[in-house]
N, C-alpha and C positions, 0 to 999 in steps of 0.2 A: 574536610579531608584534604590533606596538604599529599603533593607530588616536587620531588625534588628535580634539577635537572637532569642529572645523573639516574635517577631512576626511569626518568622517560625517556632520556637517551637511550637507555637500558631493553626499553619495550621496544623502543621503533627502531632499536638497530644503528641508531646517528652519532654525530661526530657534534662535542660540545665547542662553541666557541665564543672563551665567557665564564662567568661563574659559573662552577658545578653541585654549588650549596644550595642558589636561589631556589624559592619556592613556589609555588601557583595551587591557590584551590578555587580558582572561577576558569573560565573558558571566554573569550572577547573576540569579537572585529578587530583588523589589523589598525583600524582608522578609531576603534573605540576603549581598544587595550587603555588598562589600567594597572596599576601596581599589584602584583597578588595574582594576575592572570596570565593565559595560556593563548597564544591566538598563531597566526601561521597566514605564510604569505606564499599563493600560489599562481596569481594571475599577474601576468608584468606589469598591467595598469595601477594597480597599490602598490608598487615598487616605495613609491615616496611616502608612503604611510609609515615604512619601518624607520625611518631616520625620526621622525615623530613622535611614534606610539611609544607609549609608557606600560606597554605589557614587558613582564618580567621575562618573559619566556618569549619566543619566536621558533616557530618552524619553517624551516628555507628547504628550496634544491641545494645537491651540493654542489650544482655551477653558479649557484649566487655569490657574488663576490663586493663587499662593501666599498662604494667611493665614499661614503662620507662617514663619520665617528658612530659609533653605535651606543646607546644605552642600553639594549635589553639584549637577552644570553641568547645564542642562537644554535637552535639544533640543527645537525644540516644532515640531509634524508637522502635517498634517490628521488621519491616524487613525494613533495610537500603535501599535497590534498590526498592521497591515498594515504598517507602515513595520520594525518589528523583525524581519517574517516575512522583509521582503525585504533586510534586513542580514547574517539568518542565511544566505541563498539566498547572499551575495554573500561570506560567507565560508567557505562553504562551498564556492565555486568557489574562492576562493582558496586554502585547505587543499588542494585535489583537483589544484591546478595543477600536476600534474607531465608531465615529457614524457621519450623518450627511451627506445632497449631496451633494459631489464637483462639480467645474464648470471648465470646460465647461462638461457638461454630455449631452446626450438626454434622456429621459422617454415619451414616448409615450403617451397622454391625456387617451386612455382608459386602462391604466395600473394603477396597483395599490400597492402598499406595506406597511408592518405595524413598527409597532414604532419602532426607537431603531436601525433604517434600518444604514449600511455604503455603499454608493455608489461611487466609485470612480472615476477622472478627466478618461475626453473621453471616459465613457462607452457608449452602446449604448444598451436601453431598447425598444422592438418591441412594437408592438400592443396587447395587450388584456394578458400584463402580470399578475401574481400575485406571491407576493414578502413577506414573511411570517415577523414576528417578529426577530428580533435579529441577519436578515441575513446578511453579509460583502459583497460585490460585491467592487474587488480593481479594480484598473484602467485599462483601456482598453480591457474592457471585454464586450465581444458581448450573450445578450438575446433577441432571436428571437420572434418571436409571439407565443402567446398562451402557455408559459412557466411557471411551476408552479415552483415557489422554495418554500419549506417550512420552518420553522423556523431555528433559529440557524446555518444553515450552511454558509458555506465558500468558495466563488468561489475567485482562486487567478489571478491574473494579467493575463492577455491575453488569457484567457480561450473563447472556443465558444461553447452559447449552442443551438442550431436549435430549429426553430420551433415546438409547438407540444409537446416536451418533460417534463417531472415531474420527479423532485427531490425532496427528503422525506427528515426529518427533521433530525440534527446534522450531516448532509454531508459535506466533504472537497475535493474540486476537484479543481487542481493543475496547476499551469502556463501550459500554451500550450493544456490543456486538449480539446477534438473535443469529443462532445456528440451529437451525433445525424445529423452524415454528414451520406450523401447516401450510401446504401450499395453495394456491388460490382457485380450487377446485370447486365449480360448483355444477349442478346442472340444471336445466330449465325445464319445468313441468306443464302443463297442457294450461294449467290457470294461470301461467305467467310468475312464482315464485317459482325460487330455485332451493331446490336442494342440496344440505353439505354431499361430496364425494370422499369417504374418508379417504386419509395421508396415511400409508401405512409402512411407507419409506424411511431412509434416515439420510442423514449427510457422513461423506466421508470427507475429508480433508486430511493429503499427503503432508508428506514431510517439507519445512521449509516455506510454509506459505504463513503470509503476513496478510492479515485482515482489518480493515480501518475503523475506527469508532462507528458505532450505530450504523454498521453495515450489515443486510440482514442474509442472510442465505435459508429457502426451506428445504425438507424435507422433501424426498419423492413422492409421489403417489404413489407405486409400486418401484422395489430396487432404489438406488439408488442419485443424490444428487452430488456429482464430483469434481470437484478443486484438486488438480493435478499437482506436482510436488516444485515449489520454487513459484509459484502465484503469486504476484503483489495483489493485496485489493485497498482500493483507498477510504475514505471516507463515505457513509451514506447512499452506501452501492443497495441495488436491490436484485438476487439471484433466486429466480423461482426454479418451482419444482420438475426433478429431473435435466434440470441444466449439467452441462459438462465442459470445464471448463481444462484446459490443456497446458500441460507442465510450462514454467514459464510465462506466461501470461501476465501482463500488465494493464491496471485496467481503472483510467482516474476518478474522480467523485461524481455521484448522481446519475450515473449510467444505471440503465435498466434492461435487466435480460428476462425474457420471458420463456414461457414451460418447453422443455425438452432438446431449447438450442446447444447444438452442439461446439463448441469455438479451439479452434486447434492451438497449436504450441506457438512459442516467442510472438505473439500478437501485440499490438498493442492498441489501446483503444483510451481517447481521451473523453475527456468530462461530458456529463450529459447527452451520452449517448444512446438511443434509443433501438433495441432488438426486440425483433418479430418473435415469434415461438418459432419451434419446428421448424427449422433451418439449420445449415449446415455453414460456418465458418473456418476455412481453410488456416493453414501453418502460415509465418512470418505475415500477417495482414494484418495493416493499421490502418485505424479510421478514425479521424480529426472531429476534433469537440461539435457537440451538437448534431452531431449524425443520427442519422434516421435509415436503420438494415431491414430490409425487407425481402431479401432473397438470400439465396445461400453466395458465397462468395468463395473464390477459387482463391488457392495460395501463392503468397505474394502480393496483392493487389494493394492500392492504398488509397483509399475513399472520401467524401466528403459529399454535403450538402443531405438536403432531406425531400424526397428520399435521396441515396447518397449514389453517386457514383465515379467516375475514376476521377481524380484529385486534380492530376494535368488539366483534365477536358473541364474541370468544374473552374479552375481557375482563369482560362481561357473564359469561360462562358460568361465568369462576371466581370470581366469589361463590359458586355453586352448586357447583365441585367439594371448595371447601377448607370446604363446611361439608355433604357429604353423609353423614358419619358423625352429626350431628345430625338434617338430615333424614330420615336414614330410622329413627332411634328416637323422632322426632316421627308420623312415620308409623305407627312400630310399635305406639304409645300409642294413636294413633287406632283402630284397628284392634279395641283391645281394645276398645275404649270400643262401640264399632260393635258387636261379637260379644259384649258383654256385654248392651248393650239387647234384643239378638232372643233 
């Protein structure tokens, strides 16, 4: 797929300077451009890349101003990286544009979906589906009974979504994603086995939420487990049952939230982070990779350490832990010194 200058000029609104014929159907590093490619200069530190690079194309600010001779065409924007962010958006819809149902599929007689639909070879659609406009379903992907997908969204290749559950419109959930498997209920019996607690919950997921590969979210056990509208989830996340997580939220790979925690809006919470059940996490609170939450947290706060607490006083405190093998043979010195005077 070839893009001329002029037509991306075109998309992002820029000012050509340069051939308006050239063409580009790859995307490059400023410092890795090649002939045929797309690439864009946003940070003043590769300034000296574009006098260089052999990309056909450049995206500059329009206060870029060249001191030295140029070989590749230059689009000039207001802001270079949001104009390339939203290029890649835009071919990335056009890559994704497919429509139409492969075969061999199943769809189930009492299911249903609207125009414009991509279904892909060996999915498998349950009973009493509904399947919105413009939604992508790739190959090998399981929808169970009674599942809403609404418009525009994206389920990728081997995704599973259980019965029961509803996804809101312009969602992307990702190879390997498990929405809506049982939640880890069990009980414990006088002989020391435990018994299943059935899951008779399902998952909702609002509008605008992005879920990462082999990220699993379950089902509630009674009601409800909820992904609020505009959610990032990254990669390998695990959200158990009756979780609730708050519009906007960010939230990076191998974090694990456990039954019923509740976690408020604009959060953010990085890698490998570990939550308690049955807790309460408040609005705009971020907690640093490798954190360990075991109490409910108030809004605003910003955390660290395991268990975790406020981020200043944890920073503070390790000057103090990576030098207490010194301290305490400074102390031990003291000591003598003390019991040798008496």
């Amino acid at each position: 797929m070839k893009f001329t200058a002029t037509q991306i000029a075109g998309i992002l609104e820029g000012d050509i300077v340069g051939n308006p014929d050239v063409e580009v159907s790859k995307l490059s590093k400023i410092e890795e451009g090649t002939e045929g490619s797309l690439t864009f200069l946003a940070n003043p530190k590769y300034k000296p890349y574009i006098y260089s690079t052999r990309a056909s194309i450049t995206i500059v600010n329009k206060t870029f101003e060249a001191e030295q001779v140029l070989t590749t065409t230059l689009i000039k924007v207001e802001d270079a990286y949001k104009s390339f962010s939203k290029l890649l958006e835009y071919y990335n819809q056009v890559k994704l544009n497919k429509s139409g149902i492969e075969q061999p599929s199943f769809i189930a007689e009492s299911s249903n979906y609207g125009e414009n639909v991509y279904i892909g070879a060996f999915t498998y659609i349950g009973e009493h589906v509904k399947i919105g406009d413009n939604v992508k379903i790739f190959p090998n992907t399981y929808i169970g009974d009674n599942v809403t997908i609404d418009e525009n969204t994206i389920v990728f290749s081997g995704a599973k979504i259980y019965s029961d559950c509803i996804i809101g419109n312009n969602c992307v959930i990702n190879s390997g994603a498990i929405i809506g498997a049982d939640g880890f209920g069990f009980a414990p019996s006088e002989n020391g086995e435990y018994s299943k607690v059935p899951q008779t919950g399902n998952v909702i997921i609002e509008d605008f939420v992005d879920i990462g590969a082999a990220t699993t979210i379950d089902r509630a056990t009674l009601g409800s487990t909820i992904i609020r509208k505009g959610v990032k989830l990254d990669n390998q996340i695990q959200i158990a049952h009756n979780v609730e997580i708050g519009k906007n939220t960010v939230i990076a790979a191998q974090t694990g939230i456990a039954g019923s925690t509740k976690i408020g809006e604009n959060c953010q919470i990085g890698g490998q982070v570990g939550i308690v059940g049955h807790i309460t996490i408040g609005n705009n609170v971020k907690i640093q990779a490798q954190s360990g939450i075991g109490r409910n947290i108030k809004d605003n706060e910003t955390l660290q350490g395991s268990p975790a607490f406020g981020y200043g006083d944890f920073n503070k405190s390790y000057v103090y832990f990576k030098n207490l093998p010194k301290l305490a043979k400074d102390i031990t010195e003291i000591e003598k010194k003390i019991n040798g005077n008496n």
